[in-house]
C-alpha positions as CSV (number, residue, x, y, z in Angstrom):
1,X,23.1,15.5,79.0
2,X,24.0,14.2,75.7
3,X,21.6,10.8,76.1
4,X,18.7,13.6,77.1
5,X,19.4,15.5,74.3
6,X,19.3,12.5,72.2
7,X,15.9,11.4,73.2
8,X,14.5,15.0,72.7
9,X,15.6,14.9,69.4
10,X,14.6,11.7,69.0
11,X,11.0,12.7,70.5
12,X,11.0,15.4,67.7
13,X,11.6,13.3,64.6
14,X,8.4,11.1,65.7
15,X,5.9,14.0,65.7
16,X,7.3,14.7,62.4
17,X,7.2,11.4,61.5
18,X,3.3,11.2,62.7
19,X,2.6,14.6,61.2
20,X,4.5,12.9,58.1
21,X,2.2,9.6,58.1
22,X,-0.8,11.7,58.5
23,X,-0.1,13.4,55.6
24,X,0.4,10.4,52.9
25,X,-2.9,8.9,54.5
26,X,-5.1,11.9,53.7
27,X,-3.2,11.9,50.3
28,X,-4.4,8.3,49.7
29,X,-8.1,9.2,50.8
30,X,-8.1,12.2,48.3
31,X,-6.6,9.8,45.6
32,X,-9.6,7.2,46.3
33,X,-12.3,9.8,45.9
34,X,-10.7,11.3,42.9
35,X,-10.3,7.5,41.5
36,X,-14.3,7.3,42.0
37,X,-15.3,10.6,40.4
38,X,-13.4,8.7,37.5
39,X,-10.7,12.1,38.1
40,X,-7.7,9.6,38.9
41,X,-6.5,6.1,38.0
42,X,-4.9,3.4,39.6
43,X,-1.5,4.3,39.2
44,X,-1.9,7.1,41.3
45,X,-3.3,5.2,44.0
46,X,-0.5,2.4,43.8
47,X,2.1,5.6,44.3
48,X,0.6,6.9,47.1
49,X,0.4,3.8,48.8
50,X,4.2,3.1,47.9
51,X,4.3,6.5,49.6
52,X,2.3,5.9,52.5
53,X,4.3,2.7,53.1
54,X,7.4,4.4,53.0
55,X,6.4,6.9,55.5
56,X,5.0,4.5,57.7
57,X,8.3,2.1,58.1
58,X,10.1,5.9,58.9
59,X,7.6,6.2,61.8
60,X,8.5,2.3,63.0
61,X,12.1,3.6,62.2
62,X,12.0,6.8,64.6
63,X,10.2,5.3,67.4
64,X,13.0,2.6,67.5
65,X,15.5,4.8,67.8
66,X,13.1,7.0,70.7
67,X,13.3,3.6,72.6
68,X,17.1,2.8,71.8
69,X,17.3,6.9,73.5
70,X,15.4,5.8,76.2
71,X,17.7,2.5,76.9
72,X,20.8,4.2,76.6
73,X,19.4,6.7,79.0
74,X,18.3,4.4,81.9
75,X,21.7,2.6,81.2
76,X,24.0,6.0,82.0
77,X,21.6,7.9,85.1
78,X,20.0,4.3,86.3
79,X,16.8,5.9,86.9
80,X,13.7,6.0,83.4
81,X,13.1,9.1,82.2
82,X,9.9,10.5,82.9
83,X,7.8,13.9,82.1
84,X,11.0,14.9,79.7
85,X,10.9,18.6,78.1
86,X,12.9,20.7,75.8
87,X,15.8,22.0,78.5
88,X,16.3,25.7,78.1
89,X,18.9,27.6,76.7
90,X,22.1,28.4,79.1
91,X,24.0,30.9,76.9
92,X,23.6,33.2,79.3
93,X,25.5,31.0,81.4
94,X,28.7,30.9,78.7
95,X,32.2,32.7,78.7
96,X,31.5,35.8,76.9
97,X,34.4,35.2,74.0
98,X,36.3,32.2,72.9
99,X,39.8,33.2,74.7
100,X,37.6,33.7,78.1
101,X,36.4,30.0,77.4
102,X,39.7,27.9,76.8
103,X,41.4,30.0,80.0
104,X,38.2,29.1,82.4
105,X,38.6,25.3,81.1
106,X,42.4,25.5,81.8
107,X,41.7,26.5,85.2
108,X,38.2,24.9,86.2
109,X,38.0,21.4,84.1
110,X,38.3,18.5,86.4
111,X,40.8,16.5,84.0
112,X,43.1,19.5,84.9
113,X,42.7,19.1,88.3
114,X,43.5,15.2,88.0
115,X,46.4,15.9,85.7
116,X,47.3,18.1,88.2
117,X,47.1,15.6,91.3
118,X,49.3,12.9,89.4
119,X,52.2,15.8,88.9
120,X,51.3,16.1,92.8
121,X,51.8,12.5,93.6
122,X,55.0,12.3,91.1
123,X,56.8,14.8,92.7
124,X,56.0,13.6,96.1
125,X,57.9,10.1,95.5
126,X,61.0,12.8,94.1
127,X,60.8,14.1,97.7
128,X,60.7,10.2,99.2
129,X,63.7,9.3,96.9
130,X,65.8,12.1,98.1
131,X,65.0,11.3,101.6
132,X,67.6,8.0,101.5
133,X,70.5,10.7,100.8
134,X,70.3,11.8,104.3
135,X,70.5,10.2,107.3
136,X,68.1,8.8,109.3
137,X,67.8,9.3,113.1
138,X,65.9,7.1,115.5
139,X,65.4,7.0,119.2
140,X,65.4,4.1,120.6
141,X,64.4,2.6,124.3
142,X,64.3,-0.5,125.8
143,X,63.3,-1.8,129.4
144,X,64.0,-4.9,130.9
145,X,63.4,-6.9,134.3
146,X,63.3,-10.6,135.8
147,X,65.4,-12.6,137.4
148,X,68.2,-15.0,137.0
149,X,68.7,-13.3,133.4
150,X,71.9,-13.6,131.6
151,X,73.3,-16.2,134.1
152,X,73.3,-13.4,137.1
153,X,71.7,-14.6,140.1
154,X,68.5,-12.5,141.5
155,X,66.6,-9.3,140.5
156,X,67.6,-7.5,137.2
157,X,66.2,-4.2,135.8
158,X,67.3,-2.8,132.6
159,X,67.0,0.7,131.6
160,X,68.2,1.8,127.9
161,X,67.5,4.7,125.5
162,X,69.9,5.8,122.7
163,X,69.5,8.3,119.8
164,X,70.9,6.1,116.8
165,X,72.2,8.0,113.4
166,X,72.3,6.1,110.2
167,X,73.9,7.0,107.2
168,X,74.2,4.6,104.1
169,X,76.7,6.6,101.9
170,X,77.0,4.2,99.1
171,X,74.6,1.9,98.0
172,X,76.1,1.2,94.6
173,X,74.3,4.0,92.8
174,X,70.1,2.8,93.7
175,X,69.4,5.3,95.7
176,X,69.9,8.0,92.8
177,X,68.6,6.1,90.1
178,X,65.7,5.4,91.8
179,X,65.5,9.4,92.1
180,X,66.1,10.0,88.5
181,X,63.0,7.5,88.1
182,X,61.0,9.3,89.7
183,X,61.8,12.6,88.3
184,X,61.2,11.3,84.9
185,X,58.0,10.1,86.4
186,X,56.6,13.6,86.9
187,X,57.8,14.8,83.3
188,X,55.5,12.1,82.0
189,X,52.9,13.5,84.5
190,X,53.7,16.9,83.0
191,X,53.3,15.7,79.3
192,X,50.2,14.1,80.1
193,X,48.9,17.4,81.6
194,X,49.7,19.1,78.5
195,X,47.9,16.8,76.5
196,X,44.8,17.2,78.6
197,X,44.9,20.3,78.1
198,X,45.3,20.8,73.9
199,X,42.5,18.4,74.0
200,X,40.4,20.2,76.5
201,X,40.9,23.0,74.2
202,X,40.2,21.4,70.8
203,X,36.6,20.5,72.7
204,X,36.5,24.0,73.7
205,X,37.0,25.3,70.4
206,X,34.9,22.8,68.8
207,X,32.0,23.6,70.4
208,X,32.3,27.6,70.1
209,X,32.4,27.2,66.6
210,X,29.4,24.2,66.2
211,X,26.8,26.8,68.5
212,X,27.0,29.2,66.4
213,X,27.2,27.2,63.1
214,X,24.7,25.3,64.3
215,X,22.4,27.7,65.2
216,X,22.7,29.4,62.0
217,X,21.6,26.0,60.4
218,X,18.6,25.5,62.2
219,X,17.3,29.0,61.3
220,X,18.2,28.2,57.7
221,X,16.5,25.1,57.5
222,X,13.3,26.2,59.7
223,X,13.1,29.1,57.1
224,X,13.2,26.3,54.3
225,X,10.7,24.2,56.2
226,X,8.3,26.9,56.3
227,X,8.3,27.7,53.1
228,X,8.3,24.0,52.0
229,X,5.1,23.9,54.6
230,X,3.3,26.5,52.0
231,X,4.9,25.0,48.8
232,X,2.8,21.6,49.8
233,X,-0.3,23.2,50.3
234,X,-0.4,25.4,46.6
235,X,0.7,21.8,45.9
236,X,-1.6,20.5,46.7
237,X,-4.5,22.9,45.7
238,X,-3.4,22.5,42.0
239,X,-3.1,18.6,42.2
240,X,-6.6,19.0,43.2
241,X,-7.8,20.8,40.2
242,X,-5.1,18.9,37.9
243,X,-2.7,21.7,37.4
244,X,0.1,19.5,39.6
245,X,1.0,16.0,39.4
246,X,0.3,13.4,42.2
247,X,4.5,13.0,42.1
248,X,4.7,16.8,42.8
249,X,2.5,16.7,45.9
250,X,4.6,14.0,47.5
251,X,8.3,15.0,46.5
252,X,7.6,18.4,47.7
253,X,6.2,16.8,51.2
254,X,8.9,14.9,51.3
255,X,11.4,17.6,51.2
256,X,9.6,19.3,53.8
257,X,9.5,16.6,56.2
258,X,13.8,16.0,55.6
259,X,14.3,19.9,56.2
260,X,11.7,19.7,59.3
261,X,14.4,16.4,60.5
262,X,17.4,18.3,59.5
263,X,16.3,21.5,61.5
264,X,15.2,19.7,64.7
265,X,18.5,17.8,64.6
266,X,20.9,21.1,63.5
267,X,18.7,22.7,67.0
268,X,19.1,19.8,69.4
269,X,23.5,20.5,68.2
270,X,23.6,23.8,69.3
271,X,22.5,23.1,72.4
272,X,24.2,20.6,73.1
273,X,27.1,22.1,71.7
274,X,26.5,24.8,74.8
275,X,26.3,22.0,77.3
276,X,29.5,20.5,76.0
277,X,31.0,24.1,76.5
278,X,30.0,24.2,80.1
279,X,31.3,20.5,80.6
280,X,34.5,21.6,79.4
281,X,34.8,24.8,81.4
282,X,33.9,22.8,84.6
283,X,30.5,25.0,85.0
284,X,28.0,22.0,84.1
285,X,26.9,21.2,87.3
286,X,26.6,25.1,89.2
287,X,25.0,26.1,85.9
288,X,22.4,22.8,87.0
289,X,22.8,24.0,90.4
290,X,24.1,20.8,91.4
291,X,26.5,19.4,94.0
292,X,29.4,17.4,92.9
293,X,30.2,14.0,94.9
294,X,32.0,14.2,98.2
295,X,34.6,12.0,96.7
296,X,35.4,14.7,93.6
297,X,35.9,17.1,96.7
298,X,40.0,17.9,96.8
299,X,40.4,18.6,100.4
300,X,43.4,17.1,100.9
301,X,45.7,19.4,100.5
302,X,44.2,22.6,102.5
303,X,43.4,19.8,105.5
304,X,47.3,18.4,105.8
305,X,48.8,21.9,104.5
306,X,50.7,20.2,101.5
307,X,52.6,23.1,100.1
308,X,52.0,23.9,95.7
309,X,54.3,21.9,93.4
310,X,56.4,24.4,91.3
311,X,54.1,24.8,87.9
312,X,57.4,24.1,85.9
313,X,60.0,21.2,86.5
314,X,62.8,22.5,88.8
315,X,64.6,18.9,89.3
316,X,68.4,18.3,88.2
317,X,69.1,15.5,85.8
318,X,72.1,13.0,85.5
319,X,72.3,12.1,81.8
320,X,71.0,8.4,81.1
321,X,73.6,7.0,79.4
322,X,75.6,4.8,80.8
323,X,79.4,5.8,81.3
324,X,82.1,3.2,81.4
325,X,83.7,4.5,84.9
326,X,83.6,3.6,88.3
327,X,80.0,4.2,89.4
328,X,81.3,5.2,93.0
329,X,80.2,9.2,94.1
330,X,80.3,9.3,97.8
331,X,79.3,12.8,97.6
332,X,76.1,12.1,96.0
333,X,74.2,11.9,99.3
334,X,74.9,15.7,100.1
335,X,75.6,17.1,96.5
336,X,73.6,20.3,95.7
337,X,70.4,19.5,93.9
Protein backbone atom coordinates (compact mmCIF):
# COMPACT_ATOMS: atom_id res chain seq x y z
CA UNK A 1 0.00 0.00 0.00
CA UNK A 2 2.60 2.39 1.04
CA UNK A 3 4.83 1.87 -2.47
CA UNK A 4 1.24 2.53 -4.30
CA UNK A 5 0.63 5.41 -2.51
CA UNK A 6 4.02 6.52 -3.22
CA UNK A 7 3.77 6.36 -6.88
CA UNK A 8 0.34 8.18 -6.84
CA UNK A 9 1.86 10.84 -5.27
CA UNK A 10 4.65 10.63 -7.26
CA UNK A 11 2.25 10.62 -10.47
CA UNK A 12 0.77 13.92 -8.93
CA UNK A 13 3.90 16.01 -8.58
CA UNK A 14 4.71 15.28 -12.45
CA UNK A 15 1.43 16.80 -13.72
CA UNK A 16 2.30 19.69 -11.54
CA UNK A 17 5.57 19.61 -12.68
CA UNK A 18 4.27 19.64 -16.50
CA UNK A 19 1.57 22.15 -15.69
CA UNK A 20 4.70 23.97 -14.00
CA UNK A 21 6.99 23.76 -17.20
CA UNK A 22 4.16 24.81 -19.28
CA UNK A 23 3.86 27.71 -17.56
CA UNK A 24 7.60 29.26 -17.62
CA UNK A 25 7.53 28.32 -21.50
CA UNK A 26 4.54 30.55 -22.27
CA UNK A 27 6.25 33.08 -19.89
CA UNK A 28 9.36 32.99 -22.11
CA UNK A 29 7.19 33.29 -25.42
CA UNK A 30 5.40 36.46 -23.87
CA UNK A 31 8.81 37.84 -22.84
CA UNK A 32 10.16 37.31 -26.62
CA UNK A 33 7.27 39.25 -28.11
CA UNK A 34 7.39 41.87 -25.56
CA UNK A 35 11.33 42.10 -26.24
CA UNK A 36 10.30 42.71 -30.10
CA UNK A 37 7.67 45.35 -29.54
CA UNK A 38 10.86 46.96 -27.88
CA UNK A 39 8.33 46.49 -24.40
CA UNK A 40 11.10 44.28 -22.63
CA UNK A 41 14.87 43.77 -22.58
CA UNK A 42 17.12 41.08 -22.32
CA UNK A 43 17.43 40.73 -18.82
CA UNK A 44 14.00 39.62 -18.58
CA UNK A 45 14.47 37.08 -21.08
CA UNK A 46 17.76 35.71 -19.41
CA UNK A 47 15.39 35.34 -16.08
CA UNK A 48 12.83 33.52 -17.53
CA UNK A 49 14.97 31.25 -19.07
CA UNK A 50 16.94 30.77 -15.71
CA UNK A 51 13.30 30.12 -14.75
CA UNK A 52 12.30 27.85 -17.33
CA UNK A 53 15.50 25.83 -16.69
CA UNK A 54 14.86 25.47 -13.31
CA UNK A 55 11.44 24.16 -13.81
CA UNK A 56 12.47 21.86 -16.34
CA UNK A 57 15.34 19.91 -14.18
CA UNK A 58 12.13 19.67 -11.41
CA UNK A 59 10.22 17.87 -14.12
CA UNK A 60 13.51 15.42 -14.87
CA UNK A 61 13.60 15.49 -10.94
CA UNK A 62 9.87 14.10 -10.46
CA UNK A 63 9.77 11.70 -13.19
CA UNK A 64 12.90 10.03 -11.49
CA UNK A 65 11.49 9.64 -8.57
CA UNK A 66 7.90 8.30 -10.51
CA UNK A 67 10.27 5.56 -11.92
CA UNK A 68 12.34 4.94 -8.54
CA UNK A 69 8.11 4.47 -7.27
CA UNK A 70 7.58 2.22 -9.90
CA UNK A 71 11.02 0.02 -9.03
CA UNK A 72 10.36 -0.16 -5.59
CA UNK A 73 6.95 -1.32 -6.41
CA UNK A 74 7.63 -4.24 -8.82
CA UNK A 75 10.46 -5.08 -6.14
CA UNK A 76 7.73 -5.58 -3.02
CA UNK A 77 4.28 -7.16 -5.15
CA UNK A 78 6.68 -8.84 -8.11
CA UNK A 79 4.20 -7.92 -10.65
CA UNK A 80 4.51 -3.88 -12.77
CA UNK A 81 1.93 -1.67 -11.99
CA UNK A 82 -0.34 -1.01 -14.62
CA UNK A 83 -3.75 1.20 -15.16
CA UNK A 84 -2.98 2.81 -11.45
CA UNK A 85 -5.73 5.21 -9.92
CA UNK A 86 -6.31 7.30 -6.89
CA UNK A 87 -7.63 4.42 -4.34
CA UNK A 88 -10.66 5.57 -2.48
CA UNK A 89 -11.22 6.60 0.84
CA UNK A 90 -11.95 3.67 3.55
CA UNK A 91 -12.86 5.79 6.57
CA UNK A 92 -15.84 4.35 6.52
CA UNK A 93 -14.11 1.28 7.16
CA UNK A 94 -12.22 2.77 10.51
CA UNK A 95 -12.94 2.25 14.37
CA UNK A 96 -15.28 4.97 15.17
CA UNK A 97 -12.92 6.59 18.22
CA UNK A 98 -9.36 6.18 19.13
CA UNK A 99 -9.93 3.81 22.28
CA UNK A 100 -12.15 1.47 19.83
CA UNK A 101 -8.94 1.43 17.55
CA UNK A 102 -5.94 0.47 20.00
CA UNK A 103 -8.53 -2.37 21.63
CA UNK A 104 -9.41 -3.91 17.90
CA UNK A 105 -5.46 -3.85 17.25
CA UNK A 106 -4.86 -5.55 20.68
CA UNK A 107 -7.09 -8.13 19.71
CA UNK A 108 -6.97 -8.51 15.72
CA UNK A 109 -3.10 -7.41 14.72
CA UNK A 110 -1.20 -10.40 13.55
CA UNK A 111 2.10 -9.54 15.62
CA UNK A 112 -0.28 -10.19 18.61
CA UNK A 113 -1.21 -13.30 17.49
CA UNK A 114 2.59 -14.28 16.88
CA UNK A 115 3.47 -12.85 20.24
CA UNK A 116 0.92 -14.82 21.35
CA UNK A 117 2.00 -18.23 19.70
CA UNK A 118 5.67 -17.91 21.13
CA UNK A 119 4.05 -17.51 24.90
CA UNK A 120 2.21 -20.76 23.48
CA UNK A 121 5.23 -22.59 22.52
CA UNK A 122 7.13 -21.35 25.87
CA UNK A 123 4.81 -22.66 28.04
CA UNK A 124 4.51 -25.79 26.29
CA UNK A 125 8.32 -26.81 26.91
CA UNK A 126 7.26 -25.71 30.94
CA UNK A 127 4.80 -28.57 30.56
CA UNK A 128 7.76 -30.96 28.79
CA UNK A 129 10.13 -30.00 31.71
CA UNK A 130 7.79 -30.99 34.37
CA UNK A 131 7.09 -34.13 32.69
CA UNK A 132 10.73 -35.71 33.99
CA UNK A 133 9.36 -35.17 37.71
CA UNK A 134 7.09 -38.07 37.19
CA UNK A 135 7.52 -41.31 36.20
CA UNK A 136 7.48 -42.80 33.14
CA UNK A 137 5.63 -46.12 32.36
CA UNK A 138 6.24 -48.24 29.39
CA UNK A 139 4.87 -51.58 28.24
CA UNK A 140 7.03 -53.61 26.91
CA UNK A 141 6.77 -57.14 24.72
CA UNK A 142 9.03 -59.31 23.28
CA UNK A 143 8.64 -62.66 21.24
CA UNK A 144 11.14 -65.14 20.56
CA UNK A 145 11.58 -68.53 18.60
CA UNK A 146 14.35 -70.91 16.97
CA UNK A 147 16.19 -73.59 17.89
CA UNK A 148 19.15 -74.59 19.68
CA UNK A 149 19.00 -71.06 21.48
CA UNK A 150 20.79 -70.43 24.66
CA UNK A 151 22.61 -73.81 24.53
CA UNK A 152 19.11 -75.78 24.94
CA UNK A 153 18.68 -78.40 22.50
CA UNK A 154 15.44 -78.14 20.00
CA UNK A 155 12.45 -75.83 19.53
CA UNK A 156 12.21 -72.62 21.71
CA UNK A 157 9.38 -70.05 21.89
CA UNK A 158 9.54 -67.03 23.97
CA UNK A 159 6.65 -65.15 25.08
CA UNK A 160 7.33 -61.77 27.31
CA UNK A 161 5.28 -58.60 28.07
CA UNK A 162 5.93 -56.42 31.23
CA UNK A 163 4.62 -52.93 32.26
CA UNK A 164 7.96 -51.20 33.36
CA UNK A 165 7.83 -47.94 35.94
CA UNK A 166 10.66 -45.52 35.94
CA UNK A 167 11.40 -43.02 38.25
CA UNK A 168 14.62 -40.91 38.33
CA UNK A 169 14.25 -39.15 41.76
CA UNK A 170 17.49 -37.27 41.74
CA UNK A 171 19.32 -36.14 38.93
CA UNK A 172 21.58 -33.70 40.68
CA UNK A 173 19.17 -30.71 40.38
CA UNK A 174 18.84 -30.66 35.88
CA UNK A 175 15.73 -31.60 35.75
CA UNK A 176 14.41 -28.41 37.74
CA UNK A 177 16.66 -26.04 36.38
CA UNK A 178 15.91 -26.98 33.17
CA UNK A 179 12.19 -26.07 34.33
CA UNK A 180 13.07 -22.76 35.78
CA UNK A 181 14.65 -22.16 32.15
CA UNK A 182 11.91 -22.60 30.59
CA UNK A 183 9.72 -20.71 32.76
CA UNK A 184 11.87 -17.72 32.41
CA UNK A 185 11.56 -18.49 28.75
CA UNK A 186 7.89 -17.61 28.62
CA UNK A 187 8.40 -14.34 30.77
CA UNK A 188 10.63 -13.20 28.00
CA UNK A 189 7.82 -14.27 25.63
CA UNK A 190 5.46 -12.28 27.86
CA UNK A 191 7.74 -9.05 27.72
CA UNK A 192 8.07 -9.31 24.19
CA UNK A 193 4.29 -9.43 23.86
CA UNK A 194 4.01 -6.35 25.84
CA UNK A 195 6.33 -4.60 23.71
CA UNK A 196 4.39 -5.53 20.57
CA UNK A 197 1.83 -4.25 21.84
CA UNK A 198 3.00 -0.41 23.24
CA UNK A 199 4.33 -0.36 19.79
CA UNK A 200 1.31 -1.53 18.01
CA UNK A 201 -0.28 1.16 19.91
CA UNK A 202 2.17 4.11 19.32
CA UNK A 203 1.33 3.13 15.31
CA UNK A 204 -2.21 3.22 16.32
CA UNK A 205 -2.15 6.45 17.83
CA UNK A 206 0.17 7.89 15.31
CA UNK A 207 -1.90 7.44 12.60
CA UNK A 208 -5.30 8.77 14.39
CA UNK A 209 -3.68 11.81 15.03
CA UNK A 210 -1.70 12.20 11.32
CA UNK A 211 -5.44 11.62 9.36
CA UNK A 212 -6.89 14.12 10.72
CA UNK A 213 -3.86 16.55 10.92
CA UNK A 214 -3.24 15.67 7.73
CA UNK A 215 -6.33 16.14 6.28
CA UNK A 216 -6.70 19.47 7.74
CA UNK A 217 -3.32 20.34 5.81
CA UNK A 218 -4.32 19.42 2.61
CA UNK A 219 -7.49 21.57 2.75
CA UNK A 220 -5.29 24.44 4.03
CA UNK A 221 -2.91 24.24 1.36
CA UNK A 222 -5.47 23.47 -1.54
CA UNK A 223 -7.28 26.71 -0.28
CA UNK A 224 -3.74 28.50 -0.56
CA UNK A 225 -3.17 26.86 -3.97
CA UNK A 226 -6.23 28.27 -5.24
CA UNK A 227 -5.87 31.42 -4.39
CA UNK A 228 -2.13 31.41 -5.43
CA UNK A 229 -3.84 29.97 -8.88
CA UNK A 230 -5.76 33.54 -9.20
CA UNK A 231 -2.86 35.61 -7.61
CA UNK A 232 -0.68 34.34 -10.88
CA UNK A 233 -3.17 35.31 -13.27
CA UNK A 234 -3.90 39.29 -11.94
CA UNK A 235 -0.12 38.69 -12.02
CA UNK A 236 0.18 38.23 -14.76
CA UNK A 237 -2.38 40.64 -16.35
CA UNK A 238 -0.49 43.58 -14.76
CA UNK A 239 3.12 42.30 -15.88
CA UNK A 240 1.40 42.50 -19.13
CA UNK A 241 0.52 46.12 -19.09
CA UNK A 242 3.75 46.87 -16.85
CA UNK A 243 2.02 47.40 -13.57
CA UNK A 244 3.99 43.97 -12.20
CA UNK A 245 7.49 42.90 -12.49
CA UNK A 246 8.60 39.86 -14.56
CA UNK A 247 10.10 38.63 -10.88
CA UNK A 248 6.53 38.96 -9.43
CA UNK A 249 4.97 36.74 -12.17
CA UNK A 250 7.40 33.97 -11.44
CA UNK A 251 7.81 34.04 -7.48
CA UNK A 252 4.22 34.08 -7.22
CA UNK A 253 4.00 30.84 -9.76
CA UNK A 254 6.41 29.40 -7.90
CA UNK A 255 4.75 29.53 -4.68
CA UNK A 256 1.83 28.11 -6.24
CA UNK A 257 3.35 25.23 -7.72
CA UNK A 258 5.28 24.36 -3.89
CA UNK A 259 1.69 24.72 -2.21
CA UNK A 260 0.01 22.53 -5.20
CA UNK A 261 3.31 19.74 -4.16
CA UNK A 262 2.73 20.33 -0.55
CA UNK A 263 -1.15 19.66 -0.79
CA UNK A 264 -0.87 16.60 -3.09
CA UNK A 265 1.78 15.20 -0.62
CA UNK A 266 -0.25 16.36 2.90
CA UNK A 267 -3.44 14.26 0.80
CA UNK A 268 -1.59 11.14 -0.34
CA UNK A 269 -0.62 11.16 4.24
CA UNK A 270 -3.95 11.02 5.19
CA UNK A 271 -4.69 8.29 3.41
CA UNK A 272 -2.21 6.50 3.93
CA UNK A 273 -2.28 7.32 7.38
CA UNK A 274 -6.03 5.33 7.17
CA UNK A 275 -4.40 2.41 5.58
CA UNK A 276 -1.77 2.25 8.23
CA UNK A 277 -4.77 2.29 10.77
CA UNK A 278 -6.40 -0.68 9.12
CA UNK A 279 -2.91 -2.53 9.00
CA UNK A 280 -2.64 -2.08 12.49
CA UNK A 281 -6.09 -3.13 13.52
CA UNK A 282 -5.66 -6.27 11.37
CA UNK A 283 -8.65 -5.10 8.98
CA UNK A 284 -6.34 -4.31 5.82
CA UNK A 285 -7.00 -7.15 3.91
CA UNK A 286 -11.28 -7.83 4.63
CA UNK A 287 -11.44 -3.97 4.10
CA UNK A 288 -9.56 -5.17 0.36
CA UNK A 289 -11.68 -8.06 0.48
CA UNK A 290 -8.85 -10.20 0.37
CA UNK A 291 -7.81 -13.66 1.62
CA UNK A 292 -4.89 -14.06 3.76
CA UNK A 293 -2.32 -17.02 2.98
CA UNK A 294 -3.18 -20.54 4.08
CA UNK A 295 0.00 -20.54 5.92
CA UNK A 296 -1.08 -17.24 8.16
CA UNK A 297 -4.20 -19.56 8.94
CA UNK A 298 -3.85 -20.64 12.90
CA UNK A 299 -5.62 -23.84 12.82
CA UNK A 300 -3.64 -25.64 15.03
CA UNK A 301 -4.95 -25.35 17.96
CA UNK A 302 -8.97 -25.84 17.32
CA UNK A 303 -7.67 -29.09 15.03
CA UNK A 304 -5.50 -30.85 18.06
CA UNK A 305 -7.79 -29.18 20.91
CA UNK A 306 -4.70 -27.47 22.67
CA UNK A 307 -6.31 -25.94 25.72
CA UNK A 308 -5.70 -21.51 26.23
CA UNK A 309 -2.45 -20.62 28.07
CA UNK A 310 -3.46 -18.64 31.30
CA UNK A 311 -3.23 -14.77 30.03
CA UNK A 312 -0.96 -14.05 33.19
CA UNK A 313 2.17 -16.15 34.46
CA UNK A 314 0.86 -18.77 37.00
CA UNK A 315 4.44 -20.67 37.34
CA UNK A 316 6.40 -20.93 40.77
CA UNK A 317 9.88 -19.71 40.96
CA UNK A 318 13.03 -21.02 42.91
CA UNK A 319 15.24 -17.91 43.45
CA UNK A 320 18.43 -17.89 41.16
CA UNK A 321 20.98 -17.45 43.34
CA UNK A 322 23.01 -19.95 44.13
CA UNK A 323 22.93 -21.25 47.92
CA UNK A 324 25.98 -22.86 49.47
CA UNK A 325 24.04 -26.15 50.73
CA UNK A 326 23.59 -29.45 49.67
CA UNK A 327 21.75 -29.28 46.36
CA UNK A 328 19.91 -32.68 47.22
CA UNK A 329 15.57 -32.29 47.32
CA UNK A 330 14.21 -35.71 46.74
CA UNK A 331 10.95 -34.25 47.15
CA UNK A 332 11.25 -32.06 44.20
CA UNK A 333 9.81 -34.60 41.76
CA UNK A 334 6.28 -34.50 43.58
CA UNK A 335 6.52 -31.01 45.42
CA UNK A 336 3.32 -28.88 44.82
CA UNK A 337 3.84 -26.47 41.94
Amino acid sequence: VQDYLEYMLQASIVAEAKKNLGFHQAILGDIRQGISGGALNEADRQQAEERLFAAKARMQEATEELEAAKIRFFKTVGKPLTSPSRPGDVSAALPRSLDDAIGLARESNPRVHMANSDIDAAASLVDAARAKFGPSIIAEGRARAGTDIDGDDGDTTDLQARVVLRWNLYRGGIDKANEQEQIRRTSEQRLALHQVQREIEEAVRTSWDRRFRQADLAKTLRQQAAANEKLVASYREQFKVGQRSLLDVLDAQNTRFNTATLADTASYASLFAQYRLLAATGQLLKTMNLEPAKQATAYARTEFAAPETADTETYARTPSEQKNDLPFDILAPVRKK
